[in-house]
mmCIF file as Biopython writes it, N, C-alpha, C and O atoms, coordinates in Angstrom:
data_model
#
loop_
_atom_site.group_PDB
_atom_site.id
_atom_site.type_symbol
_atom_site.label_atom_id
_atom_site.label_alt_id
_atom_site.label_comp_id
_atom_site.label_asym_id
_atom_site.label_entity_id
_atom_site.label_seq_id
_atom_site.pdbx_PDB_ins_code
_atom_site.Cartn_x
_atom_site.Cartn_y
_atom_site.Cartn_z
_atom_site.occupancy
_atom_site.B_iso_or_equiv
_atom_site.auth_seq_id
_atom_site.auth_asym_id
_atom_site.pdbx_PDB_model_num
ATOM 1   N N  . UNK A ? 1  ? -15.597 13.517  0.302   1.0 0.0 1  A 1 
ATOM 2   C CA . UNK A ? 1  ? -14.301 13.900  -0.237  1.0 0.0 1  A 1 
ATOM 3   C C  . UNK A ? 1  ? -13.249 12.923  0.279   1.0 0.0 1  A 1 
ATOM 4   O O  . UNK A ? 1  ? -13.046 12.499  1.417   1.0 0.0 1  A 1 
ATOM 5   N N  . UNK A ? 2  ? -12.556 12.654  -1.040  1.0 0.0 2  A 1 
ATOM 6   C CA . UNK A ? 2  ? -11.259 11.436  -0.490  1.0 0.0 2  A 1 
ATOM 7   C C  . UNK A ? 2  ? -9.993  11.727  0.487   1.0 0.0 2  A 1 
ATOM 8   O O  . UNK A ? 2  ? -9.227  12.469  -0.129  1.0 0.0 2  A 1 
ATOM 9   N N  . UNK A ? 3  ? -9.643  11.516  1.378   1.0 0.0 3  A 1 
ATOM 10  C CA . UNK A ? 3  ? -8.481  11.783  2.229   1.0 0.0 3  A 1 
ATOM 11  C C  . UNK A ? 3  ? -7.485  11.763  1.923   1.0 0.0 3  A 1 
ATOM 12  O O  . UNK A ? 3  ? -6.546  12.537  2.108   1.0 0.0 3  A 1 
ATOM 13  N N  . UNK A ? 4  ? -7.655  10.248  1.067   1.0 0.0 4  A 1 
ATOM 14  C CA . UNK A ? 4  ? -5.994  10.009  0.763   1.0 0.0 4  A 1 
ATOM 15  C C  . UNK A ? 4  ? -4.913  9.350   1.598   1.0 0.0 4  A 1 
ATOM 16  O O  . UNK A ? 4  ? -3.725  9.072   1.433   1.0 0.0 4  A 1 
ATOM 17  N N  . UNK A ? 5  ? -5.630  9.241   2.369   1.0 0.0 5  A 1 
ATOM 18  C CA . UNK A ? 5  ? -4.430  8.740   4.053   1.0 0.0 5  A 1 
ATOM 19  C C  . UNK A ? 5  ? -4.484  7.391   3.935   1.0 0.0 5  A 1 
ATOM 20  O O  . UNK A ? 5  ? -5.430  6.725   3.515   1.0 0.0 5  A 1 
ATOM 21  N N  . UNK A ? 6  ? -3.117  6.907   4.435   1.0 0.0 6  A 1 
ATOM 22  C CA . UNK A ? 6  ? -2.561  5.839   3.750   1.0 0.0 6  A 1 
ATOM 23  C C  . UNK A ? 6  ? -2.020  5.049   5.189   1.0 0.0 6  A 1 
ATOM 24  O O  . UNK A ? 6  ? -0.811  5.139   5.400   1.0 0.0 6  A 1 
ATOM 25  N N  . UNK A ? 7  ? -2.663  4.453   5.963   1.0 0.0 7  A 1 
ATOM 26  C CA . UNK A ? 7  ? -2.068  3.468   6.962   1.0 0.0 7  A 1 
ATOM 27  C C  . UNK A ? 7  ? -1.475  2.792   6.837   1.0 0.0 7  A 1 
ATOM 28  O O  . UNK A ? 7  ? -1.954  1.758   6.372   1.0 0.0 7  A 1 
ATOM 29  N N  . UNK A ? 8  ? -0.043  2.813   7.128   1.0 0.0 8  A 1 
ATOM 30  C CA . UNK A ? 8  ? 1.066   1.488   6.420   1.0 0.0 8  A 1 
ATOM 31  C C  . UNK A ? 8  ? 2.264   1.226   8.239   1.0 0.0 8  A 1 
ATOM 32  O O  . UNK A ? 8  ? 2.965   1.818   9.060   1.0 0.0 8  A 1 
ATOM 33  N N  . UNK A ? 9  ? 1.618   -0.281  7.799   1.0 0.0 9  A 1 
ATOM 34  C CA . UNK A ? 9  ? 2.444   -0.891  9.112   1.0 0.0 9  A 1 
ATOM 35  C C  . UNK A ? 9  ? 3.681   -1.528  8.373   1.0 0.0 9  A 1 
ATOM 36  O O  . UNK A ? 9  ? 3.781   -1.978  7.232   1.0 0.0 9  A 1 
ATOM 37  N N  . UNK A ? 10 ? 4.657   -1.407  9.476   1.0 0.0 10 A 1 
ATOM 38  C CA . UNK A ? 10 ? 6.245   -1.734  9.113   1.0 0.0 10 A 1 
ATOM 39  C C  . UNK A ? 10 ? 6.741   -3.113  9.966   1.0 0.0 10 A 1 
ATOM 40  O O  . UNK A ? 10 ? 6.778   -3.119  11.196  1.0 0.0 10 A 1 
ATOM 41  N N  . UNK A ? 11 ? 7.136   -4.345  9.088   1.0 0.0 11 A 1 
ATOM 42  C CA . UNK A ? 11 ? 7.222   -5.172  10.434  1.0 0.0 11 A 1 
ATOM 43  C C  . UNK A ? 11 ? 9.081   -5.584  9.840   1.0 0.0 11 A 1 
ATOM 44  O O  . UNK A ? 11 ? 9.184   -6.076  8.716   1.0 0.0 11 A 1 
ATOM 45  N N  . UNK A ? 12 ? 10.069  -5.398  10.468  1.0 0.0 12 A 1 
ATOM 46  C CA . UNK A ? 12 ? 11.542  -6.053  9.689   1.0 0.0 12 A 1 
ATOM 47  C C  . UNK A ? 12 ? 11.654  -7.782  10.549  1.0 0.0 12 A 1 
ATOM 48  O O  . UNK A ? 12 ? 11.604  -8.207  11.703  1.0 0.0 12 A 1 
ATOM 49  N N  . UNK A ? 13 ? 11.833  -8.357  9.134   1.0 0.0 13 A 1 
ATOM 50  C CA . UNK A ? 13 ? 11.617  -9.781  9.307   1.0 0.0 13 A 1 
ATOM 51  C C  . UNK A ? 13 ? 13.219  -10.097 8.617   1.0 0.0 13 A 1 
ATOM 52  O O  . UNK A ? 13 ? 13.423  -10.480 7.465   1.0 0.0 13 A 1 
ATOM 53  N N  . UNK A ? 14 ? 14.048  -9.874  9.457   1.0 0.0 14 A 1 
ATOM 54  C CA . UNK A ? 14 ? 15.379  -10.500 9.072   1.0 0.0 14 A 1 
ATOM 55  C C  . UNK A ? 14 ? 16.325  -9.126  8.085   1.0 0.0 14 A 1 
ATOM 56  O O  . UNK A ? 14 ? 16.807  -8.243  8.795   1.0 0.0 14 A 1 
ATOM 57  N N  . UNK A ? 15 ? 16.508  -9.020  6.828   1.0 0.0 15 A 1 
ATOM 58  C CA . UNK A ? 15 ? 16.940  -8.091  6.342   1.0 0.0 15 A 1 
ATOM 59  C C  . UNK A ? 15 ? 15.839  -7.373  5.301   1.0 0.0 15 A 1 
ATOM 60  O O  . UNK A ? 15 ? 16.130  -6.650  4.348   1.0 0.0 15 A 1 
ATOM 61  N N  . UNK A ? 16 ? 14.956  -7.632  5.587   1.0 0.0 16 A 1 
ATOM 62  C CA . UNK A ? 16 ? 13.421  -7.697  4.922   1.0 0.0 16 A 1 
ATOM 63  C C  . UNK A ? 16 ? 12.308  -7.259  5.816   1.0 0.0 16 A 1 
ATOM 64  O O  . UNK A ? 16 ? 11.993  -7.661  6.936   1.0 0.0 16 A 1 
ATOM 65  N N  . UNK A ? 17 ? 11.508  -5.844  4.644   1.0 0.0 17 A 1 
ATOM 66  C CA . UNK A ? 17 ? 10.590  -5.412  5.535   1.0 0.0 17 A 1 
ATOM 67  C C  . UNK A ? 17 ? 9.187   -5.472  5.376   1.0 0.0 17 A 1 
ATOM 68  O O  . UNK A ? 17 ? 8.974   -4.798  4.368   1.0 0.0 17 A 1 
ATOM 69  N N  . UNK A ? 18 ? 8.333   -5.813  5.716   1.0 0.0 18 A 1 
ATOM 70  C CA . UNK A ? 18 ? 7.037   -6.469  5.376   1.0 0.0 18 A 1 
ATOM 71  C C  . UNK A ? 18 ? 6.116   -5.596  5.490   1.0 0.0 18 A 1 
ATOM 72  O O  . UNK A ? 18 ? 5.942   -5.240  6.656   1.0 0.0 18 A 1 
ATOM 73  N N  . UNK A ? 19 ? 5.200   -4.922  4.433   1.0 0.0 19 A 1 
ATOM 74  C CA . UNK A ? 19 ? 4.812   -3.607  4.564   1.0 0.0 19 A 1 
ATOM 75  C C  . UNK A ? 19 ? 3.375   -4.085  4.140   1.0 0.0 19 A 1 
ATOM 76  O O  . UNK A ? 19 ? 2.918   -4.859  3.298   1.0 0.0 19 A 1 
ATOM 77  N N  . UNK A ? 20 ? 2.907   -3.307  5.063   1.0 0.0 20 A 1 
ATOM 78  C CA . UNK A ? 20 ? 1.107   -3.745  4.907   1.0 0.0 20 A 1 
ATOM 79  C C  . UNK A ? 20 ? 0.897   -1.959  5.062   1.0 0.0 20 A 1 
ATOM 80  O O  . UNK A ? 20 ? 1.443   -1.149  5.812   1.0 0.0 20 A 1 
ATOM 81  N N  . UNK A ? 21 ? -0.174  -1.797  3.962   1.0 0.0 21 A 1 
ATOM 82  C CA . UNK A ? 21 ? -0.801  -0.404  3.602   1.0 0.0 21 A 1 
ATOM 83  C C  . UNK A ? 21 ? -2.180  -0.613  3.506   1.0 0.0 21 A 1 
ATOM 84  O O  . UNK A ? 21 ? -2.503  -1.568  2.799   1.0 0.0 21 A 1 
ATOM 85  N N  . UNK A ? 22 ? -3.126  0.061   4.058   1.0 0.0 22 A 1 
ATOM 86  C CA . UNK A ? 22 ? -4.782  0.446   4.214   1.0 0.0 22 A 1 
ATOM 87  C C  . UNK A ? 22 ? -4.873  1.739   3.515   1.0 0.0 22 A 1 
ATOM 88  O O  . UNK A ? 22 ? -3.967  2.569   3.594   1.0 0.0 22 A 1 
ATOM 89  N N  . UNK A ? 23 ? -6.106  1.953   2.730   1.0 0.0 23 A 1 
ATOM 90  C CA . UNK A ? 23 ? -6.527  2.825   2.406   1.0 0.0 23 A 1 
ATOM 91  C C  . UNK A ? 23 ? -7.431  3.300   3.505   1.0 0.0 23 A 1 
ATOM 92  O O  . UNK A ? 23 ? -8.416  2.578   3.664   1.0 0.0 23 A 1 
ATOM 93  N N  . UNK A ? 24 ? -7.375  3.944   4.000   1.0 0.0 24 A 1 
ATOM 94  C CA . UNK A ? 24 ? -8.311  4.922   5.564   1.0 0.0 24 A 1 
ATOM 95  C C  . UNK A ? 24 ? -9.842  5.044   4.791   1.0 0.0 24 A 1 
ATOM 96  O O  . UNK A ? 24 ? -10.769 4.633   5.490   1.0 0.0 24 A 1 
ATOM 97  N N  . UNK A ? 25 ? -10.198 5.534   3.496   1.0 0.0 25 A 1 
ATOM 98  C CA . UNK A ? 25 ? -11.608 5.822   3.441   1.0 0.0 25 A 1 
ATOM 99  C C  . UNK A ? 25 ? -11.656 4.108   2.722   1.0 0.0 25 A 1 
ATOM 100 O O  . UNK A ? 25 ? -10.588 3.730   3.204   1.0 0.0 25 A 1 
ATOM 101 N N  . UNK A ? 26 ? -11.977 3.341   2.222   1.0 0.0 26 A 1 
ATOM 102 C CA . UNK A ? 26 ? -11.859 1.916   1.277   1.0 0.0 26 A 1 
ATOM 103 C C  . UNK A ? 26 ? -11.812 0.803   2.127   1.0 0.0 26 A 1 
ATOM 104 O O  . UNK A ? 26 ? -12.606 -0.131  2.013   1.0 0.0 26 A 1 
ATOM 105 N N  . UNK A ? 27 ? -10.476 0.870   3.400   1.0 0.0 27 A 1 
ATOM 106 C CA . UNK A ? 27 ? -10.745 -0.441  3.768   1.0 0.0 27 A 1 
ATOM 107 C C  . UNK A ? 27 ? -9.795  -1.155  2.745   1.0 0.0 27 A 1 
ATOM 108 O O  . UNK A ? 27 ? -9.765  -2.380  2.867   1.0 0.0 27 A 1 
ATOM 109 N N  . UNK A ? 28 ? -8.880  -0.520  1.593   1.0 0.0 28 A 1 
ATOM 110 C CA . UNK A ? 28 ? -8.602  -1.935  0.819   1.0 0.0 28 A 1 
ATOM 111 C C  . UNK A ? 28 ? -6.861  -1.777  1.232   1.0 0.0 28 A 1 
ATOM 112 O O  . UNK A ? 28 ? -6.108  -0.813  1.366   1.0 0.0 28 A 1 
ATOM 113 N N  . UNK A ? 29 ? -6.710  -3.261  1.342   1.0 0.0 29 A 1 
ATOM 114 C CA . UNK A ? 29 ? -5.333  -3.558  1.855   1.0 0.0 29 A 1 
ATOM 115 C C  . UNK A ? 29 ? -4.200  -3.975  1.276   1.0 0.0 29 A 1 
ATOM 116 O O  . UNK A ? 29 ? -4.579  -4.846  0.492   1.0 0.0 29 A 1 
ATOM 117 N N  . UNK A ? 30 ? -3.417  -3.909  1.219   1.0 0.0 30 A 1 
ATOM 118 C CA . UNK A ? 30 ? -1.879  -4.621  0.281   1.0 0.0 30 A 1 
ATOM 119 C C  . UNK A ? 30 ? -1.175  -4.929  1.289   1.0 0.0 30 A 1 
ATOM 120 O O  . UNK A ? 30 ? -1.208  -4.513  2.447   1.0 0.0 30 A 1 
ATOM 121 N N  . UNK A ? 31 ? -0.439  -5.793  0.709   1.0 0.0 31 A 1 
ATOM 122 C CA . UNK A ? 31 ? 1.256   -6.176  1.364   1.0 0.0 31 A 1 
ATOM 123 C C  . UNK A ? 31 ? 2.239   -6.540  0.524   1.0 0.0 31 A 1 
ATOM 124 O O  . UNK A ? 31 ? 2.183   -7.443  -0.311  1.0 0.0 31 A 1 
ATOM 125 N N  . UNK A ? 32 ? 3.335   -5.672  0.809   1.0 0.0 32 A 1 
ATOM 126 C CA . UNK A ? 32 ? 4.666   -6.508  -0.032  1.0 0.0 32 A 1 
ATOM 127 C C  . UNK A ? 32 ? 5.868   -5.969  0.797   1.0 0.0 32 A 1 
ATOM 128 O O  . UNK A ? 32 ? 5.920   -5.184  1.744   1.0 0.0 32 A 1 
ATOM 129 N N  . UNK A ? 33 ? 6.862   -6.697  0.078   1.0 0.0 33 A 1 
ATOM 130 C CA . UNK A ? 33 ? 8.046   -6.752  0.848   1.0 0.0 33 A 1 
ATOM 131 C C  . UNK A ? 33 ? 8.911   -6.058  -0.026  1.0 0.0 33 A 1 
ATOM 132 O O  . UNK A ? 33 ? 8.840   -5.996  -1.254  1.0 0.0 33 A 1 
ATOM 133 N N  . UNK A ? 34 ? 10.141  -5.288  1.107   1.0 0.0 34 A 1 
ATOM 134 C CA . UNK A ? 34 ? 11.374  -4.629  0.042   1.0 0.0 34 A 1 
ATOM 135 C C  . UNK A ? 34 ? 12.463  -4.812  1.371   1.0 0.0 34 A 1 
ATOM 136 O O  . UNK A ? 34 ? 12.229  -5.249  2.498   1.0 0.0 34 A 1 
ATOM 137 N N  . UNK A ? 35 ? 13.461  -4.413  0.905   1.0 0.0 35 A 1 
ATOM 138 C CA . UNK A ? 35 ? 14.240  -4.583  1.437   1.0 0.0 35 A 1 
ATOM 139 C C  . UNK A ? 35 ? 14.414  -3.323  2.848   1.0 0.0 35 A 1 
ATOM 140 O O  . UNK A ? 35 ? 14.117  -2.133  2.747   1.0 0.0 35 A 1 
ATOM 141 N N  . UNK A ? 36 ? 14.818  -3.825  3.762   1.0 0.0 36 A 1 
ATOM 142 C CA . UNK A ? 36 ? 15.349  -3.044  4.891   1.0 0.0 36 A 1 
ATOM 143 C C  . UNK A ? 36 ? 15.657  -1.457  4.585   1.0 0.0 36 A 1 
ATOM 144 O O  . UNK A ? 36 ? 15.040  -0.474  4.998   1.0 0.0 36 A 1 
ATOM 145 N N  . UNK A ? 37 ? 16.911  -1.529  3.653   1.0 0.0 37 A 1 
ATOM 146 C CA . UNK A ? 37 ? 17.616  -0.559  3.512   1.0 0.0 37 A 1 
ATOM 147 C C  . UNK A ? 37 ? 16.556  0.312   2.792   1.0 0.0 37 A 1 
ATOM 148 O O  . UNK A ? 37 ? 17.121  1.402   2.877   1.0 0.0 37 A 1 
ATOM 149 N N  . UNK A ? 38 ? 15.171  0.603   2.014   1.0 0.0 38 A 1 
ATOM 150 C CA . UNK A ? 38 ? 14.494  0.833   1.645   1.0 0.0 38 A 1 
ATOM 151 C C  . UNK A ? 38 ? 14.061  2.260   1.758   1.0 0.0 38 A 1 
ATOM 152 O O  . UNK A ? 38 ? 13.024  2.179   2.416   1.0 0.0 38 A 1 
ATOM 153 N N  . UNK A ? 39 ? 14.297  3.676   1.455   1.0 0.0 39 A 1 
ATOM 154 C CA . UNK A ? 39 ? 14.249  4.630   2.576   1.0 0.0 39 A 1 
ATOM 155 C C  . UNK A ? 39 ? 12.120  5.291   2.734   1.0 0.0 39 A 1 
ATOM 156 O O  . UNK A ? 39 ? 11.213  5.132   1.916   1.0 0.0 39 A 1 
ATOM 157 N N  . UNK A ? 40 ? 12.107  5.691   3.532   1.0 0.0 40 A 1 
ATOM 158 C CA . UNK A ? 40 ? 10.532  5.605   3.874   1.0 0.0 40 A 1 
ATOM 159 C C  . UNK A ? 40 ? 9.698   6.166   2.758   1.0 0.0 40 A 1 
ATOM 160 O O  . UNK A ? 40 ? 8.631   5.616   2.487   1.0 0.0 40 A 1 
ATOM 161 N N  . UNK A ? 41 ? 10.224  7.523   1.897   1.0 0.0 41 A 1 
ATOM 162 C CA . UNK A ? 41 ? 9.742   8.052   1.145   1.0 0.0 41 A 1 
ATOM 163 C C  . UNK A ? 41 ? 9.188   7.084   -0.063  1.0 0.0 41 A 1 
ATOM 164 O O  . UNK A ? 41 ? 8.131   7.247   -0.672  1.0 0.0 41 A 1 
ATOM 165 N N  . UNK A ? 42 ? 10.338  5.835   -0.307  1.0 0.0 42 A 1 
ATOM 166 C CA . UNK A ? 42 ? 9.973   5.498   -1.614  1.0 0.0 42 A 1 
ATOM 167 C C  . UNK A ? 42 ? 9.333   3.763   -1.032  1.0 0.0 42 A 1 
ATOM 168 O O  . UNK A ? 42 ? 9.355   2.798   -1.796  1.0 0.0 42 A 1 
ATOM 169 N N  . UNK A ? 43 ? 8.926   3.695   0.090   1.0 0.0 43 A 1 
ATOM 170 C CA . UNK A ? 43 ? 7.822   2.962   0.821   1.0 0.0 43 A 1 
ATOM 171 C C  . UNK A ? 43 ? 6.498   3.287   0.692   1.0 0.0 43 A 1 
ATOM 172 O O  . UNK A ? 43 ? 5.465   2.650   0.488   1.0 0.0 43 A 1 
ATOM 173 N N  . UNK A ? 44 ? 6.888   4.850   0.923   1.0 0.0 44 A 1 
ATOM 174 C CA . UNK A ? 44 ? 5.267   5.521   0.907   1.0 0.0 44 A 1 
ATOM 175 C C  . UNK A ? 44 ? 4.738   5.721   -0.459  1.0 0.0 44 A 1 
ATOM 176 O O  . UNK A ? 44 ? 3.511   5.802   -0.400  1.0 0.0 44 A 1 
ATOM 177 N N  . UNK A ? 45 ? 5.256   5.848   -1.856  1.0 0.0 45 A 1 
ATOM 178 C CA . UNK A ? 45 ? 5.235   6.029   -3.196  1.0 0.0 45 A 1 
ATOM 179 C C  . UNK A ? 45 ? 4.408   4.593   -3.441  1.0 0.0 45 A 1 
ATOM 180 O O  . UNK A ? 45 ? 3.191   4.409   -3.435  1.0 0.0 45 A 1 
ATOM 181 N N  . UNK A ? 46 ? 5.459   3.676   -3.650  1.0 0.0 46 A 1 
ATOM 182 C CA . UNK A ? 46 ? 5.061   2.494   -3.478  1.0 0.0 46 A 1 
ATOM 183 C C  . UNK A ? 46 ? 4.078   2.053   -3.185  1.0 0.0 46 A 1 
ATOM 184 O O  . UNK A ? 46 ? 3.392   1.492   -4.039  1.0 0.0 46 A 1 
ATOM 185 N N  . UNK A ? 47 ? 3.612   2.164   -1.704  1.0 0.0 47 A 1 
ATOM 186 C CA . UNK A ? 47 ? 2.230   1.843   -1.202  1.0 0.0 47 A 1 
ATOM 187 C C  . UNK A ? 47 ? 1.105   2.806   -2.069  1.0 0.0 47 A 1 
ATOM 188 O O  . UNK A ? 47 ? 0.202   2.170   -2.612  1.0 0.0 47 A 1 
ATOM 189 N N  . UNK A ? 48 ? 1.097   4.179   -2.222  1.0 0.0 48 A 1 
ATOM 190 C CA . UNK A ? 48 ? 0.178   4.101   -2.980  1.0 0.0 48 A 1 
ATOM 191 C C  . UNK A ? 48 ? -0.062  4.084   -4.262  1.0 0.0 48 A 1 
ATOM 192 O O  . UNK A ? 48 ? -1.159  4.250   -4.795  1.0 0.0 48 A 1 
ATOM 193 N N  . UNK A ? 49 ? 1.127   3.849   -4.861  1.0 0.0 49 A 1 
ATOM 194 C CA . UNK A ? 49 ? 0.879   3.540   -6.250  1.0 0.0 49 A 1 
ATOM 195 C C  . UNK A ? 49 ? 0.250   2.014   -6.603  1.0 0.0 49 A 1 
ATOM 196 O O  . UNK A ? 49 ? -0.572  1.677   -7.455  1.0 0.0 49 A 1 
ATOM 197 N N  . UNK A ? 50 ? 1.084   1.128   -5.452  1.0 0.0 50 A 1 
ATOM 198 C CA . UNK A ? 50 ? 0.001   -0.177  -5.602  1.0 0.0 50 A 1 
ATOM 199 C C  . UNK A ? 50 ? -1.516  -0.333  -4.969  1.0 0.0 50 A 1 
ATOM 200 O O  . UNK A ? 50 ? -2.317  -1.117  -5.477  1.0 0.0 50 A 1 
ATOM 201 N N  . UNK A ? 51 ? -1.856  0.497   -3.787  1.0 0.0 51 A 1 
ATOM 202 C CA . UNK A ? 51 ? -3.255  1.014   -3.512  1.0 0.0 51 A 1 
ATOM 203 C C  . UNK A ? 51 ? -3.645  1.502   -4.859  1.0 0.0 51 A 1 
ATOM 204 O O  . UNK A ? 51 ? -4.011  0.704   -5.722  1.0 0.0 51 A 1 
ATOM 205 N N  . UNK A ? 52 ? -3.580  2.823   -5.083  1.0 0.0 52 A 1 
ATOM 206 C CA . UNK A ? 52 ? -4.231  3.089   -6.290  1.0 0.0 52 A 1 
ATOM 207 C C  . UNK A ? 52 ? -4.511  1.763   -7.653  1.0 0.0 52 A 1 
ATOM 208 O O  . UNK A ? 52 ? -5.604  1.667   -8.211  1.0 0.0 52 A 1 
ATOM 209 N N  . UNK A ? 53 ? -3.610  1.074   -7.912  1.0 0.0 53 A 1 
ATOM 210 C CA . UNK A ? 53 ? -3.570  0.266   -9.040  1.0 0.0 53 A 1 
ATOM 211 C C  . UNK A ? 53 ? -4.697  -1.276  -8.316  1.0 0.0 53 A 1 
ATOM 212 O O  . UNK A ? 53 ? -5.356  -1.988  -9.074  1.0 0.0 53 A 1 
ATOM 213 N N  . UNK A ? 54 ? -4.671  -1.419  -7.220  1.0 0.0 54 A 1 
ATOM 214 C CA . UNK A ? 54 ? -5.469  -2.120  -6.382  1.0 0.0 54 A 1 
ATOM 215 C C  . UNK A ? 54 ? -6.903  -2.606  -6.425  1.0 0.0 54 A 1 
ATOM 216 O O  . UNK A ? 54 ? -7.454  -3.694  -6.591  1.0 0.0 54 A 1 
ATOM 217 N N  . UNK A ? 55 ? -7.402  -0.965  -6.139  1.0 0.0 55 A 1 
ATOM 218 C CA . UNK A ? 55 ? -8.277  0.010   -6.289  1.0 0.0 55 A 1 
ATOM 219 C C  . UNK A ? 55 ? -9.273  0.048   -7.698  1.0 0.0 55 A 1 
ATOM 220 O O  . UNK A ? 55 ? -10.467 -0.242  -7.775  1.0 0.0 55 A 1 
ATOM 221 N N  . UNK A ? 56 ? -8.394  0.485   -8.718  1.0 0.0 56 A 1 
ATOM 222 C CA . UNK A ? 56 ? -8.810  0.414   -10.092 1.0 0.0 56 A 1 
ATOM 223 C C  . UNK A ? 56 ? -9.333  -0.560  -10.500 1.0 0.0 56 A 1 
ATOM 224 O O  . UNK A ? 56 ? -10.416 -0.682  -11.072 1.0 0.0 56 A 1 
ATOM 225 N N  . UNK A ? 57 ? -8.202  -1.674  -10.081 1.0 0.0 57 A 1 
ATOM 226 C CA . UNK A ? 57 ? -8.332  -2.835  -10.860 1.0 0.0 57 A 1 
ATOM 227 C C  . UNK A ? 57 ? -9.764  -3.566  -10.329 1.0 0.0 57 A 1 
ATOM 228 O O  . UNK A ? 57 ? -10.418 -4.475  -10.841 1.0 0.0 57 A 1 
ATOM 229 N N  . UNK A ? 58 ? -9.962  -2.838  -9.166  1.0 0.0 58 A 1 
ATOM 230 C CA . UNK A ? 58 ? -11.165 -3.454  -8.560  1.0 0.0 58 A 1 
ATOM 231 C C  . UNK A ? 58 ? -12.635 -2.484  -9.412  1.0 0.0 58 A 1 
ATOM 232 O O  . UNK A ? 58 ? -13.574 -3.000  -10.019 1.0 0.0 58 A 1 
ATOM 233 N N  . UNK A ? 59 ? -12.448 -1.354  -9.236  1.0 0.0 59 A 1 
ATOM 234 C CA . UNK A ? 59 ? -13.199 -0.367  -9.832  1.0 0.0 59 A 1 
ATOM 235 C C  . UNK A ? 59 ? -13.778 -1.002  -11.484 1.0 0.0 59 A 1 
ATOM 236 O O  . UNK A ? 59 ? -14.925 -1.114  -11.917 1.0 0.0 59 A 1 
ATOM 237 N N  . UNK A ? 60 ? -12.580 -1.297  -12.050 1.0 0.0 60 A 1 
ATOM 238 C CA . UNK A ? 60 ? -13.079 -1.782  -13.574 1.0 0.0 60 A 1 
ATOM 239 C C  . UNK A ? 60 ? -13.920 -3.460  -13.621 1.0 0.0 60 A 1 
ATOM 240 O O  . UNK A ? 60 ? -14.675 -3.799  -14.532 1.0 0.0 60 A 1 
ATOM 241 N N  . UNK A ? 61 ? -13.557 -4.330  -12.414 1.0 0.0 61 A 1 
ATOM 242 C CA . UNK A ? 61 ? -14.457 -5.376  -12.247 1.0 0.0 61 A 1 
ATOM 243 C C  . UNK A ? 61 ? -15.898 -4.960  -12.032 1.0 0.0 61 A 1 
ATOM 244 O O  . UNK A ? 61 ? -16.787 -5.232  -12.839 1.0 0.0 61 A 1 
ATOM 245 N N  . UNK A ? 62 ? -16.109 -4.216  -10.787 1.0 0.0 62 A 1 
ATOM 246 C CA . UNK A ? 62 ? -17.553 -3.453  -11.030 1.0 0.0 62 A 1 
ATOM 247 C C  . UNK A ? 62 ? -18.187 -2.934  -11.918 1.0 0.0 62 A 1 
ATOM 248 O O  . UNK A ? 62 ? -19.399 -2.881  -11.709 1.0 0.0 62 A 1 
ATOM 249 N N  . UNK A ? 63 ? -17.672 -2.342  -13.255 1.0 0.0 63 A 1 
ATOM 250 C CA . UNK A ? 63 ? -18.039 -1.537  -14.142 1.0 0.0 63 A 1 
ATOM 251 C C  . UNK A ? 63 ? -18.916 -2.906  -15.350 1.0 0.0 63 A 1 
ATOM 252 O O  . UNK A ? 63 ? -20.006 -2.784  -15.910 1.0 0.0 63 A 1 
ATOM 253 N N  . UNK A ? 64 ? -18.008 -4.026  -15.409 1.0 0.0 64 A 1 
ATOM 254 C CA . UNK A ? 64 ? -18.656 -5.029  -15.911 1.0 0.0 64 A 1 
ATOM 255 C C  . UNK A ? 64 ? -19.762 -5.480  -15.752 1.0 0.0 64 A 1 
ATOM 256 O O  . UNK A ? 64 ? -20.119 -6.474  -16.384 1.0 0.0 64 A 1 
#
């Protein structure tokens, strides 16, 4: 059964925040950047909406 848990490191690089997200069961990783002012909720959306889309996009290469 999937967890869902979403490991996301925060690093602020000037007015810019550099966001690296793990999927906990996958192993699969992203990074992107938004701005500072950014508030956490729509960090955490973010991360897994691009995990999920990540994910897929990998899922439908296998299916080939």
């Amino acid at each position: 059964m999937a967890s869902n848990e979403i490991l996301m490191e925060l690093q602020r690089i000037g007015a810019t925040l550099r966001v690296t997200a793990v999927d906990a069961d996958s192993g699969t990783e992203i990074v992107f950047q938004a701005p500072f002012s950014t508030p956490r909720s729509a960090l955490k959306k973010l991360a897994a909406d691009k995990l999920r889309y990540v994910m897929n996009k990998g899922a439908e290469k296998t299916d080939r």
